[in-house]
N, C-alpha and C positions, 0 to 999 in steps of 0.2 A: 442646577439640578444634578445629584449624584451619579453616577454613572452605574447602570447593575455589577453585580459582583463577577457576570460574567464577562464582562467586558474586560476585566484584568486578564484573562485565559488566549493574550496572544501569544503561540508558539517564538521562538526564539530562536532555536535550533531539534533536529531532530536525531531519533539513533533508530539501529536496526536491530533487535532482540532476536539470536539464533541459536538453538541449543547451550541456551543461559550465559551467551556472551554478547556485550551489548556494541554496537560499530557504531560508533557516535562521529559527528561534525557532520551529518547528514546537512546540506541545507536547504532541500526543496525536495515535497512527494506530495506526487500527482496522479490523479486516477484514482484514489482510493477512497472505493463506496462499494456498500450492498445495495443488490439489486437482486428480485426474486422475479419468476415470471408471471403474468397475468392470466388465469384463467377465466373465460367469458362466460356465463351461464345463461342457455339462452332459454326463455321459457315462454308460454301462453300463459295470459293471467285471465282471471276469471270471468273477467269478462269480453275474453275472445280478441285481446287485444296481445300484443309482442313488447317483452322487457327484455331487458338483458342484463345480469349482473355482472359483475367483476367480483374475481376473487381472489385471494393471493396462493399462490403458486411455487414452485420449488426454485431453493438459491441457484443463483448465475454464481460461475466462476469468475474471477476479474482479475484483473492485472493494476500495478501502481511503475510509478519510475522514480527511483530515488536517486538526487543526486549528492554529490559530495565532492569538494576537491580534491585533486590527485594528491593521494600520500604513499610512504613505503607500504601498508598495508595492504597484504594480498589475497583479501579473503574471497571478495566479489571473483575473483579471477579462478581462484580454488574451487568455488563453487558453480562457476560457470562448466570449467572442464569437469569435473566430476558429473554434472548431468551429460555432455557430449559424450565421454566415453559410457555412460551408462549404472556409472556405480548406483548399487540399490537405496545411498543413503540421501539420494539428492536432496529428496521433496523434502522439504523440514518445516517444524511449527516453528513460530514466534509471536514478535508484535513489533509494532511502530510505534515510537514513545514520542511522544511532546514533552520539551523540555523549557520551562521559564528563563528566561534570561539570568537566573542565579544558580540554573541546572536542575532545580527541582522536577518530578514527573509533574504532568498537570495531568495528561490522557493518554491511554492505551489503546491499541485496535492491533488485538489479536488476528493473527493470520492462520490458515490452515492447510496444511500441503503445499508452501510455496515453493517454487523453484524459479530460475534465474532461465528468462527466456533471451533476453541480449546485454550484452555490457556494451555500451558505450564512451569511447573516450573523445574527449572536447577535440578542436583544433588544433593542430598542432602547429605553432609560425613562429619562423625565427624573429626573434625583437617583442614580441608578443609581451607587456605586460599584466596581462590578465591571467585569471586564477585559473588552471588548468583543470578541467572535472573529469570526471566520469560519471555516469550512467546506468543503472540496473535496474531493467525491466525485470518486475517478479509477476509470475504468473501464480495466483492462488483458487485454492477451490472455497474457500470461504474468510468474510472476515468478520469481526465479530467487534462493535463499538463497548466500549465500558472501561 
C-alpha cells in the first residue's frame, strides 16, 4: 500500500526567519501551536431546559524553544540583550521554516511579535563529546500555520 503524499513531509532540519534573514541548523522546536480561548454560551432552551455552547474566542500568545548547536553565531544573544536593555526594536516578525533533507521549504509558521524570553546554553563538561546547544525561548503574540 502506497504511503500518502503527506507522509514524505518529515522535517529534516529547521531555520529561524528574522527581518529576512534566515538562522538555519535549527534542530528541534517545541511548543509551537495556536491556541484561542473558549467562550461558553450559556442558554435556556425552549423548552425550559439548560445547554451550553462553546465558542471560539480571542488568540493566546505562546511561546516555542528552539534549539541549535553552539556555533560562532551571535544573533540569539544580540537579540536577547536588546530586549533586556529595552531597545524598541526587540519584538520582530518572522516564521519557522521546515526544511526537507535536500533543504527545500516544505512549511512555514509565521510568527508575530516575537521576542526572546531565555537563551539557553547546554552543559558545559570537560571531556564531554556531545554537541553543545543552545536554546531560545521566543515568546509570541500570534502564529499563523501556512
Amino acid at each position: 500500500m502506497p504511503l500518502p503524499d503527506s507522509a514524505g513531509g518529515v522535517g529534516h532540519s529547521f531555520g529561524l526567519e528574522v527581518d529576512g534573514v534566515v538562522i538555519t541548523s535549527i534542530t528541534e522546536v517545541n511548543g509551537l501551536k495556536i491556541e484561542q480561548d473558549v467562550i461558553e454560551l450559556k442558554e435556556n432552551t425552549a423548552d425550559g431546559g439548560y445547554s451550553i455552547r462553546k465558542l471560539p474566542g480571542r488568540w493566546k500568545a505562546g511561546e516555542c524553544t528552539l534549539t541549535r548547536g553552539l556555533t560562532e553565531d551571535d544573533s540569539f544573544e544580540k537579540w536577547i540583550k536588546n530586549s533586556q536593555i529595552g531597545d524598541q526594536g526587540f519584538r520582530r516578525n518572522g516564521a519557522i521554516i521546515v526544511f526537507d533533507f535536500e533543504g527545500k521549504q516544505i512549511k512555514r509558521y509565521t510568527i508575530t511579535n516575537a521576542w526572546p524570553r531565555s537563551l539557553e546554553i547546554g552543559t558545559l563538561k570537560a571531556g564531554d563529546v556531545s554537541v553543545l546547544t543552545e536554546k531560545l525561548v521566543l515568546t509570541y503574540e500570534r502564529v499563523e500555520f501556512g
